[in-house]
SERO-930403 format. One record per residue (C-alpha): x, y, z. Coordinates in steps of 0.05 Angstrom, whole numbers, padded with zeros to 5 digits, always signed. Layout:
% residues N
XYZ...
END
This chain:
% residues 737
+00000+00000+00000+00024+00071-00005+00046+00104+00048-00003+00166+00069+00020+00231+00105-00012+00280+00143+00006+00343+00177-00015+00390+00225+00014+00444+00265+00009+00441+00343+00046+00485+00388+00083+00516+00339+00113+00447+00322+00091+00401+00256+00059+00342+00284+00059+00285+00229+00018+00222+00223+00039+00167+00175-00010+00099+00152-00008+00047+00109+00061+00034+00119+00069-00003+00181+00045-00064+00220-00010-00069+00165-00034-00143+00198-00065-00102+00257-00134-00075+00246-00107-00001+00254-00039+00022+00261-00002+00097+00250+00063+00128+00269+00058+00192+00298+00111+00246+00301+00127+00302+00331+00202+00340+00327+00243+00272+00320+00207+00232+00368+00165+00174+00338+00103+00126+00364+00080+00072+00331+00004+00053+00351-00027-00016+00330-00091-00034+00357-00121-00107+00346-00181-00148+00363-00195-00219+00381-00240-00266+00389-00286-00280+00438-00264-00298+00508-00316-00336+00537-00348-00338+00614-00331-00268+00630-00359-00214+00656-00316-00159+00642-00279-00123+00572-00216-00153+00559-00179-00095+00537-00108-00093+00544-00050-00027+00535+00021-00039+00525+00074+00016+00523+00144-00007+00498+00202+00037+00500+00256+00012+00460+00323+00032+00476+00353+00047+00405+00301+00099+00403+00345+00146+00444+00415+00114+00425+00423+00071+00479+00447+00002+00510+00430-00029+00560+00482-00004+00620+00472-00085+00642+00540-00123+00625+00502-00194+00619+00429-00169+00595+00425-00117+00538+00356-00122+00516+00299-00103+00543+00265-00138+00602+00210-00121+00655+00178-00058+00636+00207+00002+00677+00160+00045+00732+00144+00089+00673+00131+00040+00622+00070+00012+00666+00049+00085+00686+00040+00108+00613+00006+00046+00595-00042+00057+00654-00055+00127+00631-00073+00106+00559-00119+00056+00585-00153+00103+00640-00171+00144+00572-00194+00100+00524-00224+00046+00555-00289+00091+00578-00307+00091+00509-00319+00025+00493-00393-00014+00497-00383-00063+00565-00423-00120+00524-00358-00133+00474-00322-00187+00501-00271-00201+00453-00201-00187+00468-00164-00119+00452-00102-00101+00454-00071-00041+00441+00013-00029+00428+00048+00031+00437+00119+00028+00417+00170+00083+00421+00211+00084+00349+00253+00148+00359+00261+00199+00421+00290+00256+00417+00296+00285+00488+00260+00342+00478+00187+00322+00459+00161+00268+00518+00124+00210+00480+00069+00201+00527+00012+00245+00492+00039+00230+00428+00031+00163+00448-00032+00180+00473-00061+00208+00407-00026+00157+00363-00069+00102+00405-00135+00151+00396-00129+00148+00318-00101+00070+00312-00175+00060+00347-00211+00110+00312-00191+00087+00237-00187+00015+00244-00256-00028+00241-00259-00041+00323-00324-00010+00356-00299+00053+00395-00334+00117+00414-00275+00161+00399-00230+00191+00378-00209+00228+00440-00142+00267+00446-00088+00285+00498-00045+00344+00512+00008+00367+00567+00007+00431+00593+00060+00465+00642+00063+00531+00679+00130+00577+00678+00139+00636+00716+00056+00642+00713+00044+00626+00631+00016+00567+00618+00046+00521+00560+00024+00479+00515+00065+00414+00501+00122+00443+00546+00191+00407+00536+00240+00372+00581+00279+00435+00598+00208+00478+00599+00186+00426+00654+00253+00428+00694+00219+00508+00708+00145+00494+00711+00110+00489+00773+00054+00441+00738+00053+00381+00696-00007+00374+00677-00035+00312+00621-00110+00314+00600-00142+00284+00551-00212+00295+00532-00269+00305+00475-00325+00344+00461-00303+00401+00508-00307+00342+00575-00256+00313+00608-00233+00247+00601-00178+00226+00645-00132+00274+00682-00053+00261+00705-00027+00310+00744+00036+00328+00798+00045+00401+00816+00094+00447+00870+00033+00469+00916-00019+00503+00860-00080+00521+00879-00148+00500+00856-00160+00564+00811-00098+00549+00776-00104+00473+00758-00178+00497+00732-00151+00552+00686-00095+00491+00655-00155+00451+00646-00199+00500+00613-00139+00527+00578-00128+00448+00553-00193+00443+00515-00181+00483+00450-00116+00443+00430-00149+00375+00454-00212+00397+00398-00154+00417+00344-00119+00362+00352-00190+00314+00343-00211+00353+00295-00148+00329+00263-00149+00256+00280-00226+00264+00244-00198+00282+00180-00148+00234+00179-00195+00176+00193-00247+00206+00130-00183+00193+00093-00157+00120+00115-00214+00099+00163-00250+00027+00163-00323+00013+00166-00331-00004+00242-00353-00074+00251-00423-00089+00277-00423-00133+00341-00483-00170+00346-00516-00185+00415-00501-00244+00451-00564-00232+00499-00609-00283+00461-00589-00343+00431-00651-00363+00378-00645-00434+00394-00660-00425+00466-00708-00379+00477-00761-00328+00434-00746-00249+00436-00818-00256+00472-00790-00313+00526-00729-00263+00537-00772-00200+00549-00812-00241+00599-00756-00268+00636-00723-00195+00642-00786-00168+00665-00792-00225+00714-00717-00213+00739-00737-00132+00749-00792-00141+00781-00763-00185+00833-00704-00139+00847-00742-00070+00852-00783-00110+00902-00733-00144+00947-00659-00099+00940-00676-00032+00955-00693-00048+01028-00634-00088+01035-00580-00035+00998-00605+00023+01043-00615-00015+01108-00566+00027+01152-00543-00033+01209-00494-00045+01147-00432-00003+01162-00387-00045+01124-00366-00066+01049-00370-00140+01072-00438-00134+01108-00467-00101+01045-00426-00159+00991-00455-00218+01042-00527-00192+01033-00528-00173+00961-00495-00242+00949-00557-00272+00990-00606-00234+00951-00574-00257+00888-00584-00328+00912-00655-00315+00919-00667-00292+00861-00640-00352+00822-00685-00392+00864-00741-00347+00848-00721-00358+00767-00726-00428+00780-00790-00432+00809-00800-00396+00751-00790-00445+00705-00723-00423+00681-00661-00459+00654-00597-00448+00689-00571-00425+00616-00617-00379+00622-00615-00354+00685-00541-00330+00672-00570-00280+00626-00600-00253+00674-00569-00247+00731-00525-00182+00704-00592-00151+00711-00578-00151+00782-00515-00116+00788-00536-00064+00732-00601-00043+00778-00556-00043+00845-00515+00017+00811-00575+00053+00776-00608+00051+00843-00543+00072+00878-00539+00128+00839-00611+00143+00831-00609+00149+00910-00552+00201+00905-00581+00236+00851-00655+00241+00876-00658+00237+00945-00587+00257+00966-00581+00190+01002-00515+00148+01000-00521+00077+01023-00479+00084+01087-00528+00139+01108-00471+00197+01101-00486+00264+01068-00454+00282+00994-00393+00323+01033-00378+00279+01091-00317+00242+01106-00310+00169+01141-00287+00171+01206-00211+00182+01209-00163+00155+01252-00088+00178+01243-00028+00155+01289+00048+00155+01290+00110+00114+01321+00068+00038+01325+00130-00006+01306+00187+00005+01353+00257-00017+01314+00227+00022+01240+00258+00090+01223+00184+00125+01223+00113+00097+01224+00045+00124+01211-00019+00086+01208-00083+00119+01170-00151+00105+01175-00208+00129+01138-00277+00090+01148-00249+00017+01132-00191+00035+01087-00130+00029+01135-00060+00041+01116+00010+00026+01147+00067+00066+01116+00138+00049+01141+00200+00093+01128+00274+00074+01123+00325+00122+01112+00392+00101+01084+00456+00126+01059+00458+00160+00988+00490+00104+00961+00426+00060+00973+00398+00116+00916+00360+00074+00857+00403+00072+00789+00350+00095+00732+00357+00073+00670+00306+00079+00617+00290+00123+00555+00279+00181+00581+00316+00183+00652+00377+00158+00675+00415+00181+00730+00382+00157+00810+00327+00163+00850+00335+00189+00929+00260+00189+00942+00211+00121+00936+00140+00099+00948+00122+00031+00949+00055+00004+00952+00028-00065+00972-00035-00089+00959-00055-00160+00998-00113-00203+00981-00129-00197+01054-00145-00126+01048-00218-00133+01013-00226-00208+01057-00204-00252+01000-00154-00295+00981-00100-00301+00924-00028-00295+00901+00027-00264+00920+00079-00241+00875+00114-00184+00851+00077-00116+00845+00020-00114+00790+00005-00054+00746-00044-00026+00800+00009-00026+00858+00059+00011+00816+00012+00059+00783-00015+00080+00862+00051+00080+00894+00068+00124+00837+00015+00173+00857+00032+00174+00928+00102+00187+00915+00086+00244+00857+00037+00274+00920+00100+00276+00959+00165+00287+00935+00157+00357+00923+00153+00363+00993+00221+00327+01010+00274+00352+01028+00338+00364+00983+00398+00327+00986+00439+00377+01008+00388+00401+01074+00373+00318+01085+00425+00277+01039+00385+00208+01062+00362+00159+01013+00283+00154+01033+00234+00101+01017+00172+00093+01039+00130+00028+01037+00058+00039+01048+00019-00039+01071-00058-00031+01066-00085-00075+01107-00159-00055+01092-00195-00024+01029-00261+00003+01013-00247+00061+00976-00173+00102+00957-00122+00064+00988-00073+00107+00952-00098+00168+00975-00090+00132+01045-00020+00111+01027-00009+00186+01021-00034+00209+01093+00000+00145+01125+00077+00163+01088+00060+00227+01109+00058+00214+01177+00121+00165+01178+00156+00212+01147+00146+00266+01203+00152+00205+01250+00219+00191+01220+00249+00262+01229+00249+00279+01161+00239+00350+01155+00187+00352+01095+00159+00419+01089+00084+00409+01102+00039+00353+01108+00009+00322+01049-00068+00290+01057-00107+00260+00991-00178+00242+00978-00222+00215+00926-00281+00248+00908-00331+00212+00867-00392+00228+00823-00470+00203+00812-00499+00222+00737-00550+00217+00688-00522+00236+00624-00595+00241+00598-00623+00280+00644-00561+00330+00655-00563+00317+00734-00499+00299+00770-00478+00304+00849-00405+00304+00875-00398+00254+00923-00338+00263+00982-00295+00196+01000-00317+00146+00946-00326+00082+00973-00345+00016+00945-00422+00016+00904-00407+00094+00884-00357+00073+00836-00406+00052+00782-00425+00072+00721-00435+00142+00713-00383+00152+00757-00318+00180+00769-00257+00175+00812-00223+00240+00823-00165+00227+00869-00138+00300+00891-00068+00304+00934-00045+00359+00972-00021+00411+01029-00055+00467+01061-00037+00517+01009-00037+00467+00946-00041+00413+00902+00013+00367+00890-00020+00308+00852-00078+00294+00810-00118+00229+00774-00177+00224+00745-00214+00164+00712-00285+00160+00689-00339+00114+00675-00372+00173+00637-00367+00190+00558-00333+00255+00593-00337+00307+00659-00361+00377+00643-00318+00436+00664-00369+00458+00715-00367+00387+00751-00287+00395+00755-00295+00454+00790-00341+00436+00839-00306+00379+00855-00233+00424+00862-00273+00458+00914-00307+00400+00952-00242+00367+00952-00199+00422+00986-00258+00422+01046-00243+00346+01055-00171+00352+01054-00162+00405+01097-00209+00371+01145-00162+00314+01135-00103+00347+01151-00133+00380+01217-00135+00299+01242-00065+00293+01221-00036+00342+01253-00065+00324+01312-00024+00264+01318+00041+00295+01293+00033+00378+01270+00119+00370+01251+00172+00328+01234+00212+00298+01293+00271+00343+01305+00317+00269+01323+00317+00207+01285+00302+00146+01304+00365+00115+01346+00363+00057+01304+00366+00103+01239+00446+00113+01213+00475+00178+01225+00493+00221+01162+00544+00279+01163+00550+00328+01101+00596+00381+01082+00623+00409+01027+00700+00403+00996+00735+00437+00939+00727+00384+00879+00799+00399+00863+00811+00360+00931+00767+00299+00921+00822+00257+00883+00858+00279+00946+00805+00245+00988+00802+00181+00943+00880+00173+00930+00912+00130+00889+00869+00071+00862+00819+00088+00926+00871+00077+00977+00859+00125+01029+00787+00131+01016+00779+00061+01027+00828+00065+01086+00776+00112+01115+00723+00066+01117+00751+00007+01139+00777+00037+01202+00724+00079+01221+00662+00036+01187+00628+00077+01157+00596+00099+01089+00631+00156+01050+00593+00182+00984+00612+00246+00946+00584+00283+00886+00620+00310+00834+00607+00382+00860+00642+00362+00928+00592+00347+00967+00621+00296+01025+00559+00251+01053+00585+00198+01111+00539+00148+01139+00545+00119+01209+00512+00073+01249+00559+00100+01305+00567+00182+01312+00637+00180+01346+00657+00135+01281+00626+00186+01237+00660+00250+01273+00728+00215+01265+00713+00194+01193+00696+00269+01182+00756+00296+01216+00800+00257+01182+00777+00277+01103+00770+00359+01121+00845+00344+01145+00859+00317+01079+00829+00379+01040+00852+00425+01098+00894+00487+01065+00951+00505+01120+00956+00574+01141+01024+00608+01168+01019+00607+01245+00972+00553+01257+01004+00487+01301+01007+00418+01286+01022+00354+01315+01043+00296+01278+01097+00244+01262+01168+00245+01232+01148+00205+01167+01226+00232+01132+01290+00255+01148+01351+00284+01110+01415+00311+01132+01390+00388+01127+01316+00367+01162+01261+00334+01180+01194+00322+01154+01129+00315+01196+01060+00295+01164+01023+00343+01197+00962+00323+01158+00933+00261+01125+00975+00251+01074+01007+00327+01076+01077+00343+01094+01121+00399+01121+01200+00413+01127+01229+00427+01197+01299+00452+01176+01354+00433+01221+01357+00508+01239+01285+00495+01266+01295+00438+01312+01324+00469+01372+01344+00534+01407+01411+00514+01396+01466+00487+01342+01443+00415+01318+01498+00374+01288+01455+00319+01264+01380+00314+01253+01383+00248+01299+01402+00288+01357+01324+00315+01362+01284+00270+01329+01284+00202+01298+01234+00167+01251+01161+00165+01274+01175+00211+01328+01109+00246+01350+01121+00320+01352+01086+00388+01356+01105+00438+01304+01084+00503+01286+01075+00535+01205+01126+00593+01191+01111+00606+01128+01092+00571+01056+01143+00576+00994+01117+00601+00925+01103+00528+00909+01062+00509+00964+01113+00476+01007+01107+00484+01081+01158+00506+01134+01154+00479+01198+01192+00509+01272+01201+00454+01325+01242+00506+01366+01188+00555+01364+01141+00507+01409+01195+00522+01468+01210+00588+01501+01288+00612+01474+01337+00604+01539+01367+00666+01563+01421+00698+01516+01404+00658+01456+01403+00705+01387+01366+00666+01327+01410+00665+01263+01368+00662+01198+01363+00599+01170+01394+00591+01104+01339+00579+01037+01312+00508+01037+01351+00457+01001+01308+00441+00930+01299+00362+00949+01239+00361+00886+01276+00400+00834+01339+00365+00825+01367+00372+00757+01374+00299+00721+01441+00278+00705+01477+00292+00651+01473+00242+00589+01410+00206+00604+01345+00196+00648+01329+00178+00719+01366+00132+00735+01320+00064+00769
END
């Protein structure tokens, strides 16, 4: 096929889409460009999957190496392997937007494949990535309500930017990734340096025109290249079993029974908790299949039915909301779960916090290390390390079920993410608090934003663990009841369990007292409005400030000790002209250091000295001994140290780690000294004083001028200092060996 082009200016850049020229087996494919970095999209469809309950869609962003010029820094692996942190988090944001607009009755399996071709550090492939999977969807023949697209905006020094680059974002106090259609919002991505509500609105708002070019575009380009979608027939009603008339009447049946027998049970208030309310749905279930039995009705059949159930559970949970204002725990729209917040439970941990809101429960843990426990990053758009982690764990136990454990899934990583973005711009910098810092956050109940949990409870280990982060951080998730046909919609405050239906949302907002730090949004919706986001930016700031109040009741700053059990870190600064002074010869004295006083020396390239110590005393002498090194004598000042030299005209005494000074044999004594032996010998201890430094740096030393002169002596000037390092080679050849 030939290859088709199309081009479109956005943010002053040409952004370029390419088809019929790769991955043509898929059912839609496209590159998409923009400077010199490159996406490929494919998206493909399956067959059916059979017995489930659920869309089988699937989002897979691969960053490939080559695309920025690299390999792997591994000496036995070089290719790729497990996807990095930001591999899974992109993928996750891709899905979050596209996956609302697909019908919930295909069950055939999807896949879509992002794969980075070319990056060229200046134009981040995540909403490129993000449109390039929009128009893959929207021109090939797979069922999708789209397209949709995605932009990034930043803020610098007050101006919003559209499609800001690396070094733009370096400067910007918001990084901000939306994606949307028809003027609503889709999904939202977000970390920011304290902004308030106002301002995130404005980026949003200010998002909307560029999102509607950039469809528009997509819209043209599918005229051009699109497929006919394909038609999926219903699987509701198999001919062979049953009449459309025999269906009709066993639906009916089914919704009759349920508006008669659920209601009394979903609202009956003695049910405080998410298992109380899944034991008696599950018994209700159970009577209706006994009921459709009675009935008559084939256990084939029966199946069909039974997602009847769950659909009228969330139309009447949100019909509640809607109409009457009533949520099924009894709360109102604004009010929080009861919160719990508490600090210092485990006794040998560096910090703990524990954080409870209604049955979500959280146990963060913090360990502070040296800044060589720092995470190595490499991947195709960082590399360098990491001071600052959040880990999240997610046990079966937590919801009162059982399963696997294993390594972290895409959920753990994607909400440990969030809790870390909420935080980090709150942590100290290396040089105020030159730890290594992670975080692990156990939740050991759910029913409703652990991660916004996780970020109250490393919150309050942090404080617990002495780290001096700048202000508490508290999250919540807001949620939403709507009828798109009828326009209504109600904010809800602390989603928990049966809000998060259809028509739905899950706004998860992060922040301090004075701002926002973090931002996600999913829907359930075909898209928010503008006035819903604002609404729910100013619900969300009453619940987290009401959040905060409980958690600084328990700890209002950090500790101003560590734990005793936490190593010691001392920082300072040194010339970097020094540091191979400090390191010496192949790492000798460096290494020297650390094995006699046992500790953990690290220093940056700018001179920045970071020594880690279980023990302080070990850590003071560790410390003493490298400013010695780097130490610039002065005339006047007194040393003592050891004869490590001698000569016939002198001595010298290493006044310093691994720095040297002359004591002429004027110098040793208030009196004539035939031989240097007569006053000192090798590895004599001795206390001299600095008379002066020579235009090359060498240092004088005075033994004599430690004593009082005896009566009647008169000091004779000493005659210039023999030239022991600039000894003229023989004549007629080299150094001689």
């Amino acid at each position: 096929m030939e290859k088709k082009v199309f081009e479109t200016d956005f943010a002053g850049k040409k952004l370029t889409i390419e088809t019929d020229q790769l991955a043509l087996q898929a059912n839609g494919s496209c590159s998409v460009r923009l400077g010199d970095t490159v996406v490929l999209a494919t998206a493909t469809m399956g067959g059916i999957r059979e017995g489930i309950n659920f869309f089988p869609l699937s989002v897979d962003y691969e960053e490939r190496l080559y695309a920025a010029g690299k390999i792997k820094g591994s000496r036995w692996i070089k290719r790729e392997g497990r996807p990095s942190d930001e591999s899974v988090l992109t993928s996750r944001l891709v899905d979050r937007c596209i996956r609302p607009l697909f019908s919930k009755e295909i069950k055939n399996d999807v896949q879509v494949i992002l794969t980075v071709l070319s990056f060229d550090q200046e134009n981040d492939s995540d909403a490129i990535g993000l449109v390039a999977a929009s128009l893959a969807l929207a021109m090939s023949d797979i069922p999708w309500a789209g397209p949709l697209a995605g932009v990034r905006v930043g803020r610098v020094e007050g101006q919003l930017i559209l499609n800001p680059t690396f070094a733009d974002r370096v400067n910007s106090d918001l990084d901000l990734i939306i994606a949307g259609m028809n003027d609503k919002v889709l999904m939202i991505d977000a970390g920011g340096l304290e902004v308030n509500e106002d301002t995130v609105y404005e980026a949003i708002d200010f998002s909307l025109k560029p999102i509607k070019h950039l469809i528009g575009f997509i819209n043209d380009v599918v005229k051009a290249v699109g497929k006919e979608k394909i038609k999926m027939e219903s699987a509701e009603i198999d001919p062979e079993e049953e009449t459309m008339e025999a269906h009709k009447e066993m639906m009916q049946k089914t919704e009759t029974w349920i508006k008669a027998n659920v209601p009394q049970v979903l609202f009956d208030q003695n049910l405080t908790t998410k298992a109380g309310r899944k034991e008696v749905l599950a018994a209700a279930k159970e009577r209706l299949v006994e009921y459709l039995e009675k009935e008559g009705i084939g256990k084939d059949r029966r199946k069909k039915a039974l997602p009847l159930f769950d659909d009228y559970i969330n139309k009447e949970v949100m019909r509640a909301i809607l109409e009457e204002d009533k949520r099924v725990d009894g709360r109102k729209l604004n009010e929080i779960r009861p919160l719990n917040a508490q600090i210092g439970l485990l006794p040998r941990t560096h910090g703990s916090g524990l954080f409870d809101r209604g049955e979500t429960q959280v146990l963060s843990v913090v360990t502070l290390g040296s800044p060589g426990d720092e995470q190595f990053l490499e991947g195709l758009e960082e590399s360098g390390r990491k001071r600052f982690m959040h880990h999240y764990n997610f046990p079966p136990y937590s919801v009162g079920e059982t399963g696997r454990l294993g390594s972290p899934g895409r959920r753990e990583i994607g909400h440990g993410a969030l809790a870390e973005k909420a935080l980090s711009s709150m942590v100290p910098n290396k040089e105020e608090f030159p730890y290594t810092i992670r975080v692990v956050s156990e939740v050991l109940g759910s029913n409703g934003s652990s991660s916004m949990a996780s970020t109250c409870g490393a919150s309050l280990a942090l404080m617990d663990a002495g780290v001096p982060i700048k202000k508490a951080v508290a999250g919540i998730a807001m949620g939403l009841a709507s009828n798109e046909e009828k326009g209504l919609y109600k904010v809800l405050t602390d989603l928990q369990d049966l809000e998060d239906g259809n028509g739905g949302m899950d706004f998860k907002i992060a922040g301090t007292k004075d701002g926002i730090t973090a931002i996600q949004l999913d829907t359930k919706t075909k898209g928010i409005p503008m006035p819903i986001i604002k609404q729910t930016l100013k619900q969300a700031l009453e619940a987290r400030l009401e959040i905060l109040k409980i958690m600084d009741a328990a700890i209002a700053q950090p500790r101003a000790d560590l734990s005793p059990y936490a190593p010691r870190i001392i920082s300072f600064k040194i010339d970097p002209d020094k540091i191979r002074e400090v390191i010496g010869p192949g790492g000798k004295i460096i290494n020297k250091i650390i094995a006699e006083t046992n500790v953990q020396i690290d220093i940056d390239q700018d001179g920045l000295v970071m020594i880690t110590a279980m023990d302080p005393e070990n850590g003071k002498k560790a410390e003493e001994w490298i400013k010695n090194i780097v130490k610039v004598v002065e005339p006047g000042e007194v040393y003592t140290g050891k004869v490590s030299r001698m000569f016939d005209f002198g001595a010298m005494v290493e006044i310093l780690p691994g720095q040297e000074g002359m004591v002429h044999i004027s110098e040793l004594a208030h009196r004539r000294v035939g031989q240097v032996s007569d006053v000192v010998n090798l590895g004599d201890e001795v206390t001299v004083k600095v008379i002066g430094i020579d235009e090359k740096g060498r240092v004088n030393l005075s033994l004599k001028a430690m004593t009082p002169a005896p009566e009647g002596y008169v000091d004779t000037p000493r005659p210039e200092r023999k030239k022991l390092f600039d000894r003229k080679p023989r004549s007629g050849g080299g150094r001689r060996f």
